[in-house]
Each structure stands twice: as C-alpha cells, then as structure tokens.
Backbone as a ProteinNet text record, in pm:
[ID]
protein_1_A
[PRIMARY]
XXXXXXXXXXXXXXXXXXXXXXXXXXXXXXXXXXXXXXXXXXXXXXXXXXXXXXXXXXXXXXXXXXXXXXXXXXXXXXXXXXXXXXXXXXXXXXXXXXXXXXXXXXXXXXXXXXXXXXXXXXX
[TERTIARY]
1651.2	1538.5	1412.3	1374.8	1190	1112.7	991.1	918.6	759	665.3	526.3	441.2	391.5	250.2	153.1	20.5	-88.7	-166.8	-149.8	-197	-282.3	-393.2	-528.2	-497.7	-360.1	-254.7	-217.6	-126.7	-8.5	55.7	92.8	221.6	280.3	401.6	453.8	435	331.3	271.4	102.1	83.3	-70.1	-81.8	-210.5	-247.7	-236.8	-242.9	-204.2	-322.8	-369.3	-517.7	-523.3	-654.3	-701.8	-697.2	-735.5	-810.1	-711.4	-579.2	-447.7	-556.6	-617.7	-662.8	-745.8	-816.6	-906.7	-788.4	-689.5	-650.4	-647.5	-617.5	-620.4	-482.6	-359.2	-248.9	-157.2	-55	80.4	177.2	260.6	360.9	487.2	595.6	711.7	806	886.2	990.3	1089.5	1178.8	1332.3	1384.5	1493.2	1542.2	1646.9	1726.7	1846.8	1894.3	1765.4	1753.2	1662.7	1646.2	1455.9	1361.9	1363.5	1281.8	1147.7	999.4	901.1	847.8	738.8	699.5	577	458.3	314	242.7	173.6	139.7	9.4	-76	-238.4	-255.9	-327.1	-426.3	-511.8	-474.8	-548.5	-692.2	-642.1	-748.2	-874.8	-832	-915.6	-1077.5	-1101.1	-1281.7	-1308.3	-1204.6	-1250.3	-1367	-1388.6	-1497.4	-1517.4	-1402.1	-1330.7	-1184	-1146.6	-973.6	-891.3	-978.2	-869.9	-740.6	-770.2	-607.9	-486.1	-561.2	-476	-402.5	-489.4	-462.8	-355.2	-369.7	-295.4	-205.7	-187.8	-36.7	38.7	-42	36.9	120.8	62.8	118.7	214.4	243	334	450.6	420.6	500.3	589.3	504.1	568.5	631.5	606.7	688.1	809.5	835.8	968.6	955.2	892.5	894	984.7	1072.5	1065.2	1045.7	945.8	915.9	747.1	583.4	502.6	428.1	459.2	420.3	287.5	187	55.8	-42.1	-163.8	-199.2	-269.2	-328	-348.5	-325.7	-335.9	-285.2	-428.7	-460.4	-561.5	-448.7	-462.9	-461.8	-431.7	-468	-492	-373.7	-348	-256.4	-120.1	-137.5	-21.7	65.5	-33.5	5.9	98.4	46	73.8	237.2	239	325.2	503.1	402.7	477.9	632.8	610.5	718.9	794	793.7	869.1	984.9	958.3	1011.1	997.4	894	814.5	784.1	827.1	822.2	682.7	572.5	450.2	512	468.2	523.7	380.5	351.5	230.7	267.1	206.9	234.1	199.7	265.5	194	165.9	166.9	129.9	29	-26.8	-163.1	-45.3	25.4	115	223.4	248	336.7	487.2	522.9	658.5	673	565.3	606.5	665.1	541.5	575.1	733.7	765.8	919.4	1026.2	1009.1	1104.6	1082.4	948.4	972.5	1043.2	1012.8	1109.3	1249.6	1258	1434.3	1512.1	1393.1	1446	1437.9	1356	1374.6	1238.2	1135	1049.6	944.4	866.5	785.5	802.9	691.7	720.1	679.6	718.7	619.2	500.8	412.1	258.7	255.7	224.2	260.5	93.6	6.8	-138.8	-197.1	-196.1	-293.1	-416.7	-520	-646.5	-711.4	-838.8	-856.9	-937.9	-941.4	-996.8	-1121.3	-1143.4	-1301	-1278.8	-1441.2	-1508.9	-1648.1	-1658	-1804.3	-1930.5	-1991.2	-2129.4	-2103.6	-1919.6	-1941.4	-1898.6	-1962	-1926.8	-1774.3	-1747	-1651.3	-1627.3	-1537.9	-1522.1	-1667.5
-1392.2	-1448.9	-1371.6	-1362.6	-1273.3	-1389	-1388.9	-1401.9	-1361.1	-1432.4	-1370	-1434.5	-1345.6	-1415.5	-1344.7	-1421.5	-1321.8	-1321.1	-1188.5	-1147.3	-1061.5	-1053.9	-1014	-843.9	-802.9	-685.5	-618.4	-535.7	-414.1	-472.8	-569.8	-608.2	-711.7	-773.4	-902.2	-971.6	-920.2	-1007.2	-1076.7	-1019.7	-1006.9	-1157.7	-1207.4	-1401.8	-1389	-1512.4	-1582.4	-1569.2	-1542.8	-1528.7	-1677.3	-1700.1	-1814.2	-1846.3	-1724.5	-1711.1	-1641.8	-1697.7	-1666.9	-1533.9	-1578.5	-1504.2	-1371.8	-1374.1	-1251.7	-1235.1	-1222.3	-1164.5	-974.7	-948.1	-815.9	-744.2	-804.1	-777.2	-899.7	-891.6	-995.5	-895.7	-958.3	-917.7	-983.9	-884	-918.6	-902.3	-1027	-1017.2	-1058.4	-1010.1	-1049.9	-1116	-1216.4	-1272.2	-1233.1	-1140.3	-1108.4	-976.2	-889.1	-767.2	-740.8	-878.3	-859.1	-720.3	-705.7	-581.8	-617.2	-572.5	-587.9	-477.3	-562.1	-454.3	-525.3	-443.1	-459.7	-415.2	-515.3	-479.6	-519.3	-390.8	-430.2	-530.1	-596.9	-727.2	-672.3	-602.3	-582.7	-671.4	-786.8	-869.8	-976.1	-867.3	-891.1	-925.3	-757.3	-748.5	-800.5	-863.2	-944.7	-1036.3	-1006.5	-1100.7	-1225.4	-1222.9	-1394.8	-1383.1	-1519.7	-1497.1	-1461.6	-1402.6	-1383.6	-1451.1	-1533.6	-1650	-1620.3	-1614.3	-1582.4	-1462.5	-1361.1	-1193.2	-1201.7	-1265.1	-1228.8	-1255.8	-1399.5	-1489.3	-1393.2	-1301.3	-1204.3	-1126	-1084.6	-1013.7	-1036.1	-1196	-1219.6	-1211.5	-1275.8	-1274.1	-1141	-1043.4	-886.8	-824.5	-914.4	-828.3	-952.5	-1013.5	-1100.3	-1158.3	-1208.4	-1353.8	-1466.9	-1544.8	-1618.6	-1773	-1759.3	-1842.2	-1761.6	-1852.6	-1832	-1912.6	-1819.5	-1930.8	-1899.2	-1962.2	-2012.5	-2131.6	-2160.6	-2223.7	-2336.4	-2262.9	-2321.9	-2299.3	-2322.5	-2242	-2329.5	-2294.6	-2337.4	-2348.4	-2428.4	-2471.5	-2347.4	-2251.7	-2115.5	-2079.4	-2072.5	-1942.8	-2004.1	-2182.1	-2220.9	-2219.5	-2228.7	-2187.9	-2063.1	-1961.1	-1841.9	-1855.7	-1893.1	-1921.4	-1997.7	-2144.7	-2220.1	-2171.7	-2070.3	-2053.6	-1937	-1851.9	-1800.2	-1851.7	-1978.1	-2060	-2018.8	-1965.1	-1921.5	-2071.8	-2132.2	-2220.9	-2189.2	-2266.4	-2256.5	-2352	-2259.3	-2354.4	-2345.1	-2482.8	-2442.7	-2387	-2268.8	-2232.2	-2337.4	-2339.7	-2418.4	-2329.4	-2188.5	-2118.8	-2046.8	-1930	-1819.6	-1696.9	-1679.3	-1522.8	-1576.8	-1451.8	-1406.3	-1440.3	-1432	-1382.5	-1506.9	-1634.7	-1749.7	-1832.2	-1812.3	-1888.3	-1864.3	-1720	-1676	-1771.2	-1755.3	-1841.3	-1975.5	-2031.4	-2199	-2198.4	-2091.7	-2072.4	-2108.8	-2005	-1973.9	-2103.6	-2156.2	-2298.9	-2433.2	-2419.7	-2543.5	-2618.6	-2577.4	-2664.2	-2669.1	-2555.8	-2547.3	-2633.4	-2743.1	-2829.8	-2769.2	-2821	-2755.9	-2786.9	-2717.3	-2800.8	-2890.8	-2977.1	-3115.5	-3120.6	-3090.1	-3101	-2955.3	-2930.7	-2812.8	-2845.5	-2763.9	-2754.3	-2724.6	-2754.2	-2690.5	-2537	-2489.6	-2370.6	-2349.8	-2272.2	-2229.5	-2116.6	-2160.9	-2069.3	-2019.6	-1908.9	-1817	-1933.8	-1974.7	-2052.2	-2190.6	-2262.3	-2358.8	-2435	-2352.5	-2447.5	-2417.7	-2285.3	-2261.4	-2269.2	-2385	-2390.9	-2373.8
414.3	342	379.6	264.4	291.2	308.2	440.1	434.8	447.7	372.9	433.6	461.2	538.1	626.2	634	589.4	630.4	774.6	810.9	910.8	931.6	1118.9	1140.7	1156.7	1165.6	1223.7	1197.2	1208	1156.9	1274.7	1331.9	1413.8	1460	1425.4	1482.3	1555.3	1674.3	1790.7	1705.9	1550.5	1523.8	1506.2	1512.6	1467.5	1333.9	1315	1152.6	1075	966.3	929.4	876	913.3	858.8	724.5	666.8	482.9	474	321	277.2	179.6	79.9	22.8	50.7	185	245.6	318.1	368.8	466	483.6	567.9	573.9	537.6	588.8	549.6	522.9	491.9	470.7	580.1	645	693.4	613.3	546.2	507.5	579.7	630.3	738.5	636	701	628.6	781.7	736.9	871.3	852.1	795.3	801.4	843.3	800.6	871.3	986.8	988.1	1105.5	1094.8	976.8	921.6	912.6	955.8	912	861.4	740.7	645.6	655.2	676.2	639.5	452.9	429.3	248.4	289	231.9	252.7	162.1	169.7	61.5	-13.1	-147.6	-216.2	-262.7	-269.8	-320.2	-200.1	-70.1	44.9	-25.3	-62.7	-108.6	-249.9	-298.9	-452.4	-451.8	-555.5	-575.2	-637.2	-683	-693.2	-739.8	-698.5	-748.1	-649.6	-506.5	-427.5	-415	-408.5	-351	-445.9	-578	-694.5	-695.7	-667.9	-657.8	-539.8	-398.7	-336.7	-307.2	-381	-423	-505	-576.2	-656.3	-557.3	-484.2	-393.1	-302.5	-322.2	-226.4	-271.1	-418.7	-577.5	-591.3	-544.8	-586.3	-451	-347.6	-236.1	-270.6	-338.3	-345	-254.5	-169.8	-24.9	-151	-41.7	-97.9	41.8	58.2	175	204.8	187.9	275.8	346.3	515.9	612.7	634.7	665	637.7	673.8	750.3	801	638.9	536.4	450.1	309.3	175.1	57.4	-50.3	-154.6	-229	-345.3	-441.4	-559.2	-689.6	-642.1	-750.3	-729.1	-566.5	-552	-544.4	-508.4	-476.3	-655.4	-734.2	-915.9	-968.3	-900	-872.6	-792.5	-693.2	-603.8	-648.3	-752.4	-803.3	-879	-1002.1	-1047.2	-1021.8	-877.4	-855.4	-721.9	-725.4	-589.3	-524.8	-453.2	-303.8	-258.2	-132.3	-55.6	16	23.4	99.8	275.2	366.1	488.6	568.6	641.9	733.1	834	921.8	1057.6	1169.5	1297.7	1413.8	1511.9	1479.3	1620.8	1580.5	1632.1	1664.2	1605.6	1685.2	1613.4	1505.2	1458.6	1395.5	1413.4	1521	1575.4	1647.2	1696.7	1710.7	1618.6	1496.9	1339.1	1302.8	1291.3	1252.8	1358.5	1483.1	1566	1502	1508.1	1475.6	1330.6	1191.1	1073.7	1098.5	1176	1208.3	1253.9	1351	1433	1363.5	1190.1	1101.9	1166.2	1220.1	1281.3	1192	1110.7	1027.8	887.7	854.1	747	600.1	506.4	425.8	390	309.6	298.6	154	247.9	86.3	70.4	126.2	63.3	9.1	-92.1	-146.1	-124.5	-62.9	-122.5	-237	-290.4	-421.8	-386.5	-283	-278.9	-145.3	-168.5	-103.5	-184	-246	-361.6	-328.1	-366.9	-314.9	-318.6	-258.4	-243	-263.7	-253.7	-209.5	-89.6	-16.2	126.6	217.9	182.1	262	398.6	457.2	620.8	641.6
[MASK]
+++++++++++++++++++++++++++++++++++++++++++++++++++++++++++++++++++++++++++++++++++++++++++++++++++++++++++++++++++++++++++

C-alpha cells in the first residue's frame, strides 16, 4: 500500500508538516517495498487552492492512504473519489506515523475542516 505524508524533509526521520497544503514535500512510502519517494509540493507557493492542488498530488502519486495531522474540505473533495483514506498522525516524524500505520493504531479523520484561507484567520 502507498502511502503519503507531508513532510518538513527529504527523509523518513523528517516531522509531519502542519499545513497539508503548504507543505514542502509528500513522502510516498509503499509498505510492501518500504520504498521512499520524495514529490516536491508544487502547490506550496500558490496563491490559493493549495489544499486542492496538492491533494492533486497525492491523487497522482497513487497513495492510497494520507497520513496527516489535518485535511480541509477542498482537498479532502479532491481526495474523496479516488479512495485515498485521510488518517490523522499521532507522532512528530515520519517513520513513527508509518509504524503506528503498520500497527493499525492511526484512526481515520472523521472531522474535515473547512480550510484556512488567505486573510482568514489561519491558526
């Protein structure tokens, strides 16, 4: 199974990014090959739509699982009809989140947000 996560990194030890949509990269792990693959975030410096843009991206690396501290409303749309599973993380790295995956501990996120949008009040 592919999964992704956005991360602060280029490496399996890197933290979880806060912002799904700004992140700097996604890490694509496979748990069957324990292969990691880094995909820049195109839609990091957007100027709106990120979440959307980079749900695309998760869309096109084929994840079908993303683990994640939060997801907005746009992207979880995006997300929706390719059965990509949104999961919240409980750790700081990377390579903790994947163990708690592997170990069935990570729930999924039953609350969407509706976003953080440029000038209103993000975090």
């Amino acid at each position: 199974m592919k999964l992704a996560m956005p991360v602060n990194d280029k490496s399996i030890e890197a933290s979880i990014s806060d912002t799904f949509g700004r992140t700097s990269y996604f890490l694509i792990y496979d748990t069957e090959t324990q292969e990691s693959v880094f995909v820049d975030n195109s839609a990091a410096n957007s100027q709106g739509g990120a979440g959307i843009k980079a749900a695309q991206v998760v869309v096109d690396c084929k994840a079908e699982a993303l683990l994640t501290p939060q997801c907005g409303e746009n992207a979880a749309k995006v997300l929706q009809p390719s059965n990509t599973k949104i999961y919240k993380t409980q750790y700081n790295s990377a390579k903790d989140n994947i163990a708690a995956f592997n170990k069935g501990e990570l729930s999924l996120i039953e609350e969407i947000h509706s976003g953080f949008h440029a000038g209103h009040g993000a975090k």
